[in-house]
TORROMAR-604911 format. One record per residue: residue number from 0; residue in one letter; x, z, y of N, C-alpha, C, O, CB in turn. Coordinates in pm, whole numbers. Glycine has a CB too. Example, Ala and Ser with C-alpha at 12.3 -4.5 7.8 and 13.67 -1.06 7.14 Angstrom:
<recs>
[rec 0; "A"; [1319; 780; -569]; [1230; 780; -450]; [1320; 780; -330]; [1424; 846; -332]; [1131; 905; -447]]
[rec 1; "S"; [1285; 708; -225]; [1367; 714; -106]; [1290; 787; 3]; [1341; 804; 114]; [1408; 572; -60]]
</recs>
This chain:
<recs>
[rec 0; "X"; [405; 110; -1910]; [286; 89; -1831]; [270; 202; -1731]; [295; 315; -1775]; [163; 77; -1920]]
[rec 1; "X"; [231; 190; -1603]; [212; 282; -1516]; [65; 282; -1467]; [10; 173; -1476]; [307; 266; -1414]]
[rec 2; "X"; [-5; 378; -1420]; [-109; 402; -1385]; [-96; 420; -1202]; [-3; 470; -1138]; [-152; 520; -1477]]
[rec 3; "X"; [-159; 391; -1177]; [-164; 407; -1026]; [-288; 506; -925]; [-395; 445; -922]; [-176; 257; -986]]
[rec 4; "X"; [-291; 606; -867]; [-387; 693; -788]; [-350; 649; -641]; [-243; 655; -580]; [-366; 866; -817]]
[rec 5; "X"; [-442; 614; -614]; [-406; 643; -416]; [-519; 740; -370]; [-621; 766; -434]; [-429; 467; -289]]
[rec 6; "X"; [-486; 789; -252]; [-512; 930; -154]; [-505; 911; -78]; [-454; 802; -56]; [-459; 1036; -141]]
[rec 7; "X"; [-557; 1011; 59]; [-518; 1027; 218]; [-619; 909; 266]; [-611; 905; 388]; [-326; 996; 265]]
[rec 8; "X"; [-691; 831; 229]; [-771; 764; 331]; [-936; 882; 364]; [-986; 973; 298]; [-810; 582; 252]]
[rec 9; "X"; [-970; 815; 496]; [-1054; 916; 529]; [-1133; 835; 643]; [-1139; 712; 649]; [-977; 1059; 571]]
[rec 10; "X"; [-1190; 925; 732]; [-1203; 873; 900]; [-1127; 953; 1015]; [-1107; 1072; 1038]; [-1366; 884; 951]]
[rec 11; "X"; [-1082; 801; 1093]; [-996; 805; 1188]; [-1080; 765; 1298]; [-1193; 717; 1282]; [-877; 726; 1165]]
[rec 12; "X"; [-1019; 788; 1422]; [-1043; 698; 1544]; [-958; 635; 1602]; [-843; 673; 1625]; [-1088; 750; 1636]]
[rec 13; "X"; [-997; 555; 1626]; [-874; 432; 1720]; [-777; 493; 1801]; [-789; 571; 1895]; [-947; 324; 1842]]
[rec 14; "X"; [-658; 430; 1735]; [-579; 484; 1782]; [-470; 567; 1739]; [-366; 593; 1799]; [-629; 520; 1836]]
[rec 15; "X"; [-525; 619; 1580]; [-541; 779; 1542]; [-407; 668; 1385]; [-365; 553; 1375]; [-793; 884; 1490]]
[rec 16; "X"; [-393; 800; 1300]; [-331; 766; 1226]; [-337; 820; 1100]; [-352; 942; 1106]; [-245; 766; 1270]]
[rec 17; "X"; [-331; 784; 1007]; [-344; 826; 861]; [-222; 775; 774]; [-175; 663; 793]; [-482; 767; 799]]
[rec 18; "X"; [-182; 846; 696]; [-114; 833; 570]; [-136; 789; 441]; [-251; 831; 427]; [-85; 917; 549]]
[rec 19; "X"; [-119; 755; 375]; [-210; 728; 213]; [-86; 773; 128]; [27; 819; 148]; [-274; 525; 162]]
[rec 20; "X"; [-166; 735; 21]; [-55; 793; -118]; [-55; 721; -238]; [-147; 752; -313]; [-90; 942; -180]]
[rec 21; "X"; [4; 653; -269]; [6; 604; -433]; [93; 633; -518]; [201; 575; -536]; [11; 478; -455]]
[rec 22; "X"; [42; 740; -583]; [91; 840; -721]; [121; 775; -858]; [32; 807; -938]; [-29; 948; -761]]
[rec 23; "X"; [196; 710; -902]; [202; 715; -1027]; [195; 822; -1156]; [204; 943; -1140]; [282; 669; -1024]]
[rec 24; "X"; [182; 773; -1257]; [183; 809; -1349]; [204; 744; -1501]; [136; 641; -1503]; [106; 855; -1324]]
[rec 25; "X"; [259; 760; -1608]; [289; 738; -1738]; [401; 684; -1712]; [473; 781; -1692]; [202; 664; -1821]]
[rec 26; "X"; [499; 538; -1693]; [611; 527; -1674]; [641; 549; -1562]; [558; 561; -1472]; [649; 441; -1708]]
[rec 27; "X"; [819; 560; -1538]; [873; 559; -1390]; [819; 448; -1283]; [785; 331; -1302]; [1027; 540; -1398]]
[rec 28; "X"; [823; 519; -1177]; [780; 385; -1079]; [898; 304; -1051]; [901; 194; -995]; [717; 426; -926]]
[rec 29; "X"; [1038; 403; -1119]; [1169; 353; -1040]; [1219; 177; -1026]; [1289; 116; -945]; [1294; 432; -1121]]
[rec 30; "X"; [1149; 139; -1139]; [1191; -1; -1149]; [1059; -82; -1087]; [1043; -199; -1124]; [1231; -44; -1315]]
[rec 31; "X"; [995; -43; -1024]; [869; -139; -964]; [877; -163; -851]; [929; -75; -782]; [738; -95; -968]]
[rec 32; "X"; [832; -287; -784]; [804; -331; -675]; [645; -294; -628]; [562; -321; -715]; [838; -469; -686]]
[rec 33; "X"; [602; -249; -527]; [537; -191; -497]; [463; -173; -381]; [499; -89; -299]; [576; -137; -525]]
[rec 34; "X"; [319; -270; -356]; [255; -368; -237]; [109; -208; -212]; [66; -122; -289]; [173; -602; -325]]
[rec 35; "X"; [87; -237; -97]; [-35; -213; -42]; [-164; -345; 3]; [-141; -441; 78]; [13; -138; 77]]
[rec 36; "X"; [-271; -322; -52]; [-340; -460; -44]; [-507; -346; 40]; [-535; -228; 20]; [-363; -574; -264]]
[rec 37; "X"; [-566; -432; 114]; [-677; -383; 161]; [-810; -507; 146]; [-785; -627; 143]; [-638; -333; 313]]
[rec 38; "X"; [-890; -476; 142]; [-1010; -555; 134]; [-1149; -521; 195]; [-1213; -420; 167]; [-1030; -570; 10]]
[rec 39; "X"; [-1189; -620; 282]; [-1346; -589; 327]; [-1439; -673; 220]; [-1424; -776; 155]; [-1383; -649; 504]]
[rec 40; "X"; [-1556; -561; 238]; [-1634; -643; 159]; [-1748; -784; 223]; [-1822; -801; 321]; [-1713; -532; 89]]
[rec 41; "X"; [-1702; -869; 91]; [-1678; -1026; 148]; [-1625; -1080; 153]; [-1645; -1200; 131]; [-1679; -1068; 218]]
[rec 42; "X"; [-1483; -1010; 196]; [-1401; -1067; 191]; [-1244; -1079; 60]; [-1244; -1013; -44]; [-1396; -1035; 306]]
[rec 43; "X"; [-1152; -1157; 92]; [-1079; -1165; -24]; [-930; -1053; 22]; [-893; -1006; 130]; [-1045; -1352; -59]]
[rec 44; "X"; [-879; -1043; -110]; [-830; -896; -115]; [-679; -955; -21]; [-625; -1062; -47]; [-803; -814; -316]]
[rec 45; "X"; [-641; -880; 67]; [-520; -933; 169]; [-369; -845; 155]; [-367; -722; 150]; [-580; -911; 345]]
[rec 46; "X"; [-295; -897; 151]; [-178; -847; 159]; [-138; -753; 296]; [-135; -790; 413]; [-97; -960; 141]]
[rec 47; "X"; [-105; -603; 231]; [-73; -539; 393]; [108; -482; 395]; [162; -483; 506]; [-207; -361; 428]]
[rec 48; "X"; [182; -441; 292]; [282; -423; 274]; [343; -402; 157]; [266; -362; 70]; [297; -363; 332]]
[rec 49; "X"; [490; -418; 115]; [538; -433; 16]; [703; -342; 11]; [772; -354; 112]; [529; -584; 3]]
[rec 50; "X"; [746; -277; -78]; [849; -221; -100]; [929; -254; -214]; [865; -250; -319]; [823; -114; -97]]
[rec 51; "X"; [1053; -286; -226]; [1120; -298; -344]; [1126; -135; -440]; [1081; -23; -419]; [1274; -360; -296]]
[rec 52; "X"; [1201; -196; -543]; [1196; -65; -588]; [1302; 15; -556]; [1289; 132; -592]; [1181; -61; -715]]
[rec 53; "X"; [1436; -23; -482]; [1501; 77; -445]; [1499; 131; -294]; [1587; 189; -231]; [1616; 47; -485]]
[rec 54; "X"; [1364; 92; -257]; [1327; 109; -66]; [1404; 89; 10]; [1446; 178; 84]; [1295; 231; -2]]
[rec 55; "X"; [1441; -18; 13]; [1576; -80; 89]; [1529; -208; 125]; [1612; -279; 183]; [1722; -94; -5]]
[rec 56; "X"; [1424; -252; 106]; [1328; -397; 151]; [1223; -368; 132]; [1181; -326; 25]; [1338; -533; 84]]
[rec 57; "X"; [1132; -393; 271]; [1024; -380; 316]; [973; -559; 356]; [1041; -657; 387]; [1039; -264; 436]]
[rec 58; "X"; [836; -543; 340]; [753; -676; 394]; [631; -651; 414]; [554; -622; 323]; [749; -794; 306]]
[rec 59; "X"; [588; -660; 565]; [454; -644; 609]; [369; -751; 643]; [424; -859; 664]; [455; -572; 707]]
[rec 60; "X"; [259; -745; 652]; [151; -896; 696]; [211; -837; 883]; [245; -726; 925]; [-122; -882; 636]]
[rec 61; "X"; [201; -950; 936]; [205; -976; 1069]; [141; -864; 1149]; [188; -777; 1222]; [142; -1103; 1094]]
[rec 62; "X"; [-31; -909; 1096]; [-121; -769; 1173]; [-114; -633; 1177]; [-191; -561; 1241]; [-234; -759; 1139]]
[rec 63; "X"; [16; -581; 1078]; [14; -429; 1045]; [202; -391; 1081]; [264; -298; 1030]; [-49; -400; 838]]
[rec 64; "X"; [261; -496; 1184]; [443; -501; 1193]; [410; -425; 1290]; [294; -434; 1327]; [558; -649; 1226]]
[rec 65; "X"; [506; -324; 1362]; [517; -208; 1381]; [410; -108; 1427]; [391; -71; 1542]; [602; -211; 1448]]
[rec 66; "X"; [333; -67; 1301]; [209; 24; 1370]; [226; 81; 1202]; [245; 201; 1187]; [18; -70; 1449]]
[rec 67; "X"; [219; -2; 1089]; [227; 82; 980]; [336; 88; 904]; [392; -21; 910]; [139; 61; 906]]
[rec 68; "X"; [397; 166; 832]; [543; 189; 763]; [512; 238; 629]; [460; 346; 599]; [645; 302; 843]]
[rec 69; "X"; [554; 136; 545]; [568; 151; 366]; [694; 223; 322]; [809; 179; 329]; [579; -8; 284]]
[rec 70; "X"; [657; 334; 279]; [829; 392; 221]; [769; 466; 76]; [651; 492; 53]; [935; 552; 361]]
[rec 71; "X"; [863; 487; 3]; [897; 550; -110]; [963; 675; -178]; [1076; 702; -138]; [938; 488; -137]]
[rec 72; "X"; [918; 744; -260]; [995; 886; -306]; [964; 874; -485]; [871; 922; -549]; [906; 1060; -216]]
[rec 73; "X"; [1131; 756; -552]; [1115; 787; -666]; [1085; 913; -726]; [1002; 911; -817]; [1197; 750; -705]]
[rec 74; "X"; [1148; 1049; -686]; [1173; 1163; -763]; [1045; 1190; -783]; [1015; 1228; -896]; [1255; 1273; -706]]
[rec 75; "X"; [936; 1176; -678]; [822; 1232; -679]; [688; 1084; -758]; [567; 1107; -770]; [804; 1292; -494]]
[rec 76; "X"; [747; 961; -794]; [675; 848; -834]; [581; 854; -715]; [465; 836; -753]; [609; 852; -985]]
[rec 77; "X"; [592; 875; -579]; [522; 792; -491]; [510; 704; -377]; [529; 769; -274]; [479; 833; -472]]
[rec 78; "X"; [497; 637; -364]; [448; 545; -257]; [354; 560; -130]; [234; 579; -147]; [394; 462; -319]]
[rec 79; "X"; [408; 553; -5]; [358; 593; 114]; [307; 484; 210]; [390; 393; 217]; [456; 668; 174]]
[rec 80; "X"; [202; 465; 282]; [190; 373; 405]; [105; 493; 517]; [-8; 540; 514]; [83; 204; 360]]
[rec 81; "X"; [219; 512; 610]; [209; 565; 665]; [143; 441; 811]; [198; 347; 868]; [324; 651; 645]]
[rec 82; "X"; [6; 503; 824]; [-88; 382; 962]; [-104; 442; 1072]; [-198; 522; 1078]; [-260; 329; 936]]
[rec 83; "X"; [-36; 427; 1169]; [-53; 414; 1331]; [-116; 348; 1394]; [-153; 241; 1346]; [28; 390; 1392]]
[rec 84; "X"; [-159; 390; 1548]; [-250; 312; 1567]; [-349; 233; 1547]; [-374; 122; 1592]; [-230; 289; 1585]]
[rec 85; "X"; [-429; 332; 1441]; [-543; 252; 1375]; [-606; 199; 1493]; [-610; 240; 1609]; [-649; 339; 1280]]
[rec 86; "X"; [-672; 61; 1417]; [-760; -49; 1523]; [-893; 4; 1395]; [-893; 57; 1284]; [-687; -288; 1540]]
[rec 87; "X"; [-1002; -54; 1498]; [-1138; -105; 1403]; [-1156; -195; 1295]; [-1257; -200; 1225]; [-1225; -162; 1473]]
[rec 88; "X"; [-1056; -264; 1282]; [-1072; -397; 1228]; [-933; -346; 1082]; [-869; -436; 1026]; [-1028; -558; 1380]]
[rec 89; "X"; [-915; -224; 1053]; [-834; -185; 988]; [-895; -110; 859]; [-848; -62; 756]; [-756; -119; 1071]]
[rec 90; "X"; [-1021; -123; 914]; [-1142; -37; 782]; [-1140; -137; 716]; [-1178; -245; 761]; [-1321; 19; 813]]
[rec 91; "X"; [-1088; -117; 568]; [-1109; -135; 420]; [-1118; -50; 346]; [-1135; 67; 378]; [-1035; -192; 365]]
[rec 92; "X"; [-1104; -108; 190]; [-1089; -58; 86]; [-907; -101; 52]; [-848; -201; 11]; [-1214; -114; -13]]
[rec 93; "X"; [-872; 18; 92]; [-675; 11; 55]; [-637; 53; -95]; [-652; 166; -141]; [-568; 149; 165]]
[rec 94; "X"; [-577; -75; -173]; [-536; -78; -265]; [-363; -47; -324]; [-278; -129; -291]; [-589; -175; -275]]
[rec 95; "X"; [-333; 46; -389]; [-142; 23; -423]; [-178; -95; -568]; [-281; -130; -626]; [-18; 242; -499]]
[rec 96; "X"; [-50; -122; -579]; [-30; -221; -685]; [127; -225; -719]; [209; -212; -628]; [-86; -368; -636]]
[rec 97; "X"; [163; -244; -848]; [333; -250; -915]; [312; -374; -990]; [231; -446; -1049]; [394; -105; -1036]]
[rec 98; "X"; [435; -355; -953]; [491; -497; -1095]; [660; -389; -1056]; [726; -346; -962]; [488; -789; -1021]]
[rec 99; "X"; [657; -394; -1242]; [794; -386; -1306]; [896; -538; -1263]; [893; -640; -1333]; [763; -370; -1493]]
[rec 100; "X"; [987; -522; -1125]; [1044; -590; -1101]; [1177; -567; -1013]; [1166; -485; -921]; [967; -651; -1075]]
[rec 101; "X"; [1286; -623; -1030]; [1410; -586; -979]; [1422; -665; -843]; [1420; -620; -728]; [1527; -617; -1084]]
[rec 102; "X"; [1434; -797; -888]; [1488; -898; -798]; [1438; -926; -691]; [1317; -911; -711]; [1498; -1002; -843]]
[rec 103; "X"; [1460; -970; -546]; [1397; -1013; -465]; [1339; -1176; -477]; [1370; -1261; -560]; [1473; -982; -368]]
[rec 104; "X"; [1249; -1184; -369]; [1206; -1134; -276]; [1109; -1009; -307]; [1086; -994; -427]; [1157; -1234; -208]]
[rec 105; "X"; [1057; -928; -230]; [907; -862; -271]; [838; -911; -294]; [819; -1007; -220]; [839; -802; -213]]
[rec 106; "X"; [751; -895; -397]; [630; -989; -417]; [482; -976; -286]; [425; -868; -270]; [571; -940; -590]]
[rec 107; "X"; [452; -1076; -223]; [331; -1076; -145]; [169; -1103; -187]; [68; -1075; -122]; [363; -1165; -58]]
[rec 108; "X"; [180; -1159; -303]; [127; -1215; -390]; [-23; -1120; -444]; [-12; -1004; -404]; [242; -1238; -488]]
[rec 109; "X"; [-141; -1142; -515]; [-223; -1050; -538]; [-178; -1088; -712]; [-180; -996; -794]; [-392; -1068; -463]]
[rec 110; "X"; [-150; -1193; -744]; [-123; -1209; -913]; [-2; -1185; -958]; [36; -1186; -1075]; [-146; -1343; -970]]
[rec 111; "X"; [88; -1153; -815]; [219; -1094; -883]; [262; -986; -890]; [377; -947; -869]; [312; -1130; -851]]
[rec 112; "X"; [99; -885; -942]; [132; -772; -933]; [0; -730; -1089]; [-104; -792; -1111]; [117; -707; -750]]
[rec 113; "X"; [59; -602; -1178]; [-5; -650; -1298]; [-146; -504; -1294]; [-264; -498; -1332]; [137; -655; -1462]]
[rec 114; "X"; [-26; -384; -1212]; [-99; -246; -1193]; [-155; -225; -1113]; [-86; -249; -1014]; [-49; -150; -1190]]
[rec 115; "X"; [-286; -176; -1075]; [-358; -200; -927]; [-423; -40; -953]; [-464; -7; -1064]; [-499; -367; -905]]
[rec 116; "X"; [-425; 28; -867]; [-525; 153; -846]; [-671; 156; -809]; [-720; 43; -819]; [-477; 225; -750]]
[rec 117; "X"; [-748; 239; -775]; [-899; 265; -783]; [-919; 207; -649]; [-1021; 141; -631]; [-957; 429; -807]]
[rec 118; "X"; [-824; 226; -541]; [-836; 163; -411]; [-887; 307; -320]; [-961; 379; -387]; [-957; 18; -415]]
[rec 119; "X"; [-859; 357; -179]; [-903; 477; -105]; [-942; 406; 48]; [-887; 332; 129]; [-769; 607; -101]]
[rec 120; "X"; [-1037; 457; 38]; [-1148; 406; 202]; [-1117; 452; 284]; [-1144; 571; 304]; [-1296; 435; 231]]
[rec 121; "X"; [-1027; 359; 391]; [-987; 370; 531]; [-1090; 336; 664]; [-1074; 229; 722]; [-875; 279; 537]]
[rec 122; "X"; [-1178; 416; 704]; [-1248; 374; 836]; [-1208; 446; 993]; [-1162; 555; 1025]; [-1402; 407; 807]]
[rec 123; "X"; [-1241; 351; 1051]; [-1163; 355; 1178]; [-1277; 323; 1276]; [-1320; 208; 1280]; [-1033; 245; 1186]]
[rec 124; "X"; [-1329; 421; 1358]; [-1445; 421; 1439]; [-1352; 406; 1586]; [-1241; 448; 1614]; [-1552; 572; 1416]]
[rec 125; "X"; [-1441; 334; 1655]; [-1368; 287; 1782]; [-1423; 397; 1884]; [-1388; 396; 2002]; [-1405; 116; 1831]]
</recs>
């Protein structure tokens, strides 16, 4: 079982860019697949990017293809989404999430994932 922390959200301005962090802890992350999910409130929780577990396949939602970049550092059990060009419409609540999984595809899924973190508040003032 792994535990999940995320970090690095804050306030930005348009335009501007932030990093986040999702830290594991108790088992390796090495064998997990490993999504970023964001949510407004009201709304339902959305898929923003996804990493296999050997960071060699990536999958982003449409609205976040080349402005944000999902990468990985087994040695260190963490998980990165590094956000460019923040827009306004990019303020959520940013969630990491695992599933112990090998095979492709990445999962995009919100139920195909079992570990979810506390979630870290991304706002983006225009």
């Amino acid at each position: 079982q792994v535990q999940l922390d995320e970090s690095g959200g804050g306030l930005a301005q348009a335009g501007g860019s932030l990093r986040l962090s999702c830290a594991a802890s108790g088992d390796t992350l090495y064998m997990y697949a490993v999504a970023w999910f964001r949510q407004i409130p009201g709304k339902e929780r959305e898929f923003v990017a996804a990493i296999n577990w050997a960071g060699s396949i990536m999958s982003y939602a449409d609205f976040v293809k080349d402005r944000f970049t999902i990468s990985r550092d087994n040695a260190k059990k963490t998980v990165y989404l590094q956000m460019n060009s923040l827009k306004p419409e990019d303020t959520a609540l940013y969630y990491c999430a695992a599933q112990r999984r090998l095979s492709l595809p990445v999962p995009r899924a919100r139920d195909e994932y079992d570990y979810w973190g506390q979630g870290t508040q991304v706002t983006v003032s225009s």
